[in-house]
N, C-alpha and C positions, 0 to 999 in steps of 0.2 A: 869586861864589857863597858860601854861606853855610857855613863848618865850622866847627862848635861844639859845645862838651861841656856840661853843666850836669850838679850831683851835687844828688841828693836824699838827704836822709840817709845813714846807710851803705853803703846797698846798691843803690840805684839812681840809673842815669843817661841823659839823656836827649842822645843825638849827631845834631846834623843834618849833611846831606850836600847843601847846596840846599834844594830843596822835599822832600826826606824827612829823617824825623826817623826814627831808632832807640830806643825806650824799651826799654835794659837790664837784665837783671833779675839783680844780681851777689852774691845771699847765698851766697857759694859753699860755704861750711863747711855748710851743710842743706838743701842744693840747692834754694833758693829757697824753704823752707817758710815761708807767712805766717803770720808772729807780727804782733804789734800795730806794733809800728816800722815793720816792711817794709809794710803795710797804710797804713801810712800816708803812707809813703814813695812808694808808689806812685799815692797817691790824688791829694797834692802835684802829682808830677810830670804826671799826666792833666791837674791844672787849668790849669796853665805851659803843656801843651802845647795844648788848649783855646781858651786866648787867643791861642794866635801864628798869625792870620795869615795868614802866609809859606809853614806846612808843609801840602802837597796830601794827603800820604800816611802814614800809620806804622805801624812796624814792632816787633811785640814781641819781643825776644830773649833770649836767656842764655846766659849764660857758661860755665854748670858742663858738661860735655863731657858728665853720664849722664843729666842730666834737664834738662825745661823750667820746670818746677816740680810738686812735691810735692802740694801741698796746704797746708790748715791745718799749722800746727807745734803737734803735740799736744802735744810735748814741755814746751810755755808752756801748752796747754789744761788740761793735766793739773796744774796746781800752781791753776787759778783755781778760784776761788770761784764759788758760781752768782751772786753779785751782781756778778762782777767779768766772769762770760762775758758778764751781759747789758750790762752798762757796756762790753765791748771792742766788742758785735756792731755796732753802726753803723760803726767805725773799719775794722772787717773791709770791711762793705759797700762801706762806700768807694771799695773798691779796686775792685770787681769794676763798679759802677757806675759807677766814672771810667774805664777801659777800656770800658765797652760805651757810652758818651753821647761820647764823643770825635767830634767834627763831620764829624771826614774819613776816609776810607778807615783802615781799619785789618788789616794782616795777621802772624797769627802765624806765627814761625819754629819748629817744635817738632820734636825731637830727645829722645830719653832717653823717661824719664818726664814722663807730664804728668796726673796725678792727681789728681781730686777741684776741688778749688778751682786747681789747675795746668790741669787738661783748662778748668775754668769759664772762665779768663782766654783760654785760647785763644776756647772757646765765644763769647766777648765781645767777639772780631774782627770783620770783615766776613767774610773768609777766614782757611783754615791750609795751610800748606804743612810740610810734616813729609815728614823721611826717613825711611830704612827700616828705624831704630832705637827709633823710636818708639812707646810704648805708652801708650795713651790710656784713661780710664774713668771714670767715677762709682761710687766704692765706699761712698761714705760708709754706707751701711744696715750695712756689715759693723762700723763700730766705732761703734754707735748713734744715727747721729745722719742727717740726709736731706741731699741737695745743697744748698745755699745760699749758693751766689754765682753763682744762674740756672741751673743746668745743669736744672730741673725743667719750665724753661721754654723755656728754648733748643735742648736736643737734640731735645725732640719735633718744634722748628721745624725742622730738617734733616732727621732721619732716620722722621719721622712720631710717633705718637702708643705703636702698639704698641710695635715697635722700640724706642721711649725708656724705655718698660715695663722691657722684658726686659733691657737692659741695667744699670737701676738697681736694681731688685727681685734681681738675680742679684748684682752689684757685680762680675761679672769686669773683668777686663784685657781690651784690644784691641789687638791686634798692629797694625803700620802698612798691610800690605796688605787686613786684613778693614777696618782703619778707612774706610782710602781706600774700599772696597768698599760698605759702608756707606752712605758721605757724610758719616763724623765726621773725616772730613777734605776738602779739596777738591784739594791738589797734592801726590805722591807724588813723593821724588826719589832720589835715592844718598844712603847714607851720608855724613854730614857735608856735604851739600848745602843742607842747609834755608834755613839764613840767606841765600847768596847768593842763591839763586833766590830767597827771598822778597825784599829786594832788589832786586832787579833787576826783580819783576813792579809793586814799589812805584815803581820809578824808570820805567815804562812808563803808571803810572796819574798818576803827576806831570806827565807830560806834557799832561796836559789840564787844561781852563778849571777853575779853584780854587772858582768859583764854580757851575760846573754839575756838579762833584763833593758837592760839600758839598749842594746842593741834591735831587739824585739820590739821596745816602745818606739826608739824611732823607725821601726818601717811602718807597723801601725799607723804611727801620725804622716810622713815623708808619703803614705801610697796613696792616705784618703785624696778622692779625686780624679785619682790619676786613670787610664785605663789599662787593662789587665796585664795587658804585655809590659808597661812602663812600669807596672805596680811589680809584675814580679824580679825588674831588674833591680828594683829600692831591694826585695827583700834578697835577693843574691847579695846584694852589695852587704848587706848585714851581717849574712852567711858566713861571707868571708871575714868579716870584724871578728867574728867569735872562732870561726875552725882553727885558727894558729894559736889559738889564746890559750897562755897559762892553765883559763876557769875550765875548756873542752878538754885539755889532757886530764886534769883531776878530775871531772865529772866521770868522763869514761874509764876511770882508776876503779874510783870509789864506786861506780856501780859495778866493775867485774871483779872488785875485793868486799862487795855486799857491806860497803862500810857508811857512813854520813861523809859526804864533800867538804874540804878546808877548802874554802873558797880562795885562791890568791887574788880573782877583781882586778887582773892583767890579764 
């Protein structure tokens, strides 16, 4: 089995454990606020993780024990120039882009704070699994500027269209059990539970064909949208990625010899 660390710049690292990977998010002095490095740092590590593979599942984490991340780091927005915001803003995308285009399963660990372009990176999971410390939101209207890194797009996908309204139009905070309530979140646990059980639900989704995960995630994402007829040619199109594939002959082995699947992930 496969344990290894890789550093992306400063502040992030990418740990695999087997078929799951951990992508770390360890700016611990600004509880992960993305500035231009950490954006890009994070963008790096999506693409590394991108091409391997090996990993069926992964996992976004952090370090900092009060939050999952912040947000933008105003603190660097406030010294740029408007020619130097729009020269950063691709680098920013990056980031939020290379988390949500990630081939395989992806589920966030979220604990603390997870605000603005922190809540977005969850947003940009498949799933979130967040304790009971957790407070989730899209504020940005409150210090001028609108969600952009998806969250304008992705929360109406979960929680509907009004619903997405009233929480961004308002910019409150949401507590971890109205999130769960909600559906801006999907797994509510204990305190300081987040990460194993996400974890652990990642090490349950590792267990299946590499290839009809990755195949599954993109009709999922490829249909949202779409209407029904067009939706179910993305998922025929899928279909057929996996019925010739190596992982369909072993699955249907290993289920009529009642045995566990050697996944080949051809």
């Amino acid at each position: 089995m496969d344990h290894s660390e890789q550093t992306f710049g400063e502040w992030v690292r990418v740990r695999k454990d087997g078929h799951v990977a951990e992508l770390v998010m360890d700016r611990h002095g600004a509880m992960n606020a993305v500035s231009t490095a950490f954006a890009g740092a994070l963008a790096d590590a999506c693409a590394a993780l991108a091409r391997d593979g090996e990993v069926r599942a992964t996992v976004l984490t952090s370090t900092h024990e009060r939050a999952f991340c912040v947000g933008a780091d105003l603190k660097e927005r406030n010294s740029f120039s408007d020619a130097e915001l729009a020269a950063q803003r691709p680098q920013a995308r990056a980031a939020y882009t290379g988390v949500l285009e990630l081939p395989m399963p992806t589920i966030a660990a979220v604990h603390g704070f997870a605000l603005g372009g922190g809540y977005e990176l969850a947003l940009s999971c498949d799933l979130i699994v967040a304790d009971a410390t957790a407070v989730v939101g899209l504020p940005e209207v409150s210090v001028g500027v609108v969600p952009g890194g998806g969250g304008t797009q992705l929360l109406p996908r979960r929680v509907g269209a009004a619903r997405a309204a009233e929480l961004i139009f308002t910019a409150r905070r949401v507590a971890a059990g109205e999130a769960h309530t909600l559906g801006m979140v999907d797994v509510l646990t204990e305190a300081g539970e987040d990460r194993t059980e996400a974890l652990a639900l990642a090490q349950r989704v590792a267990a299946n064909s590499p290839v009809g995960l990755r195949a599954a995630k993109r009709a999922l994402r490829t249909g949202w949208g779409m209407d029904l007829r067009a939706g179910l040619e993305v998922e025929e199109a899928a279909w057929r990625t996996v019925a010739f594939s190596q992982d369909r002959a072993e699955g249907v082995a290993a289920f009529n010899e009642k045995r566990t699947p050697d996944w080949p992930g051809r």
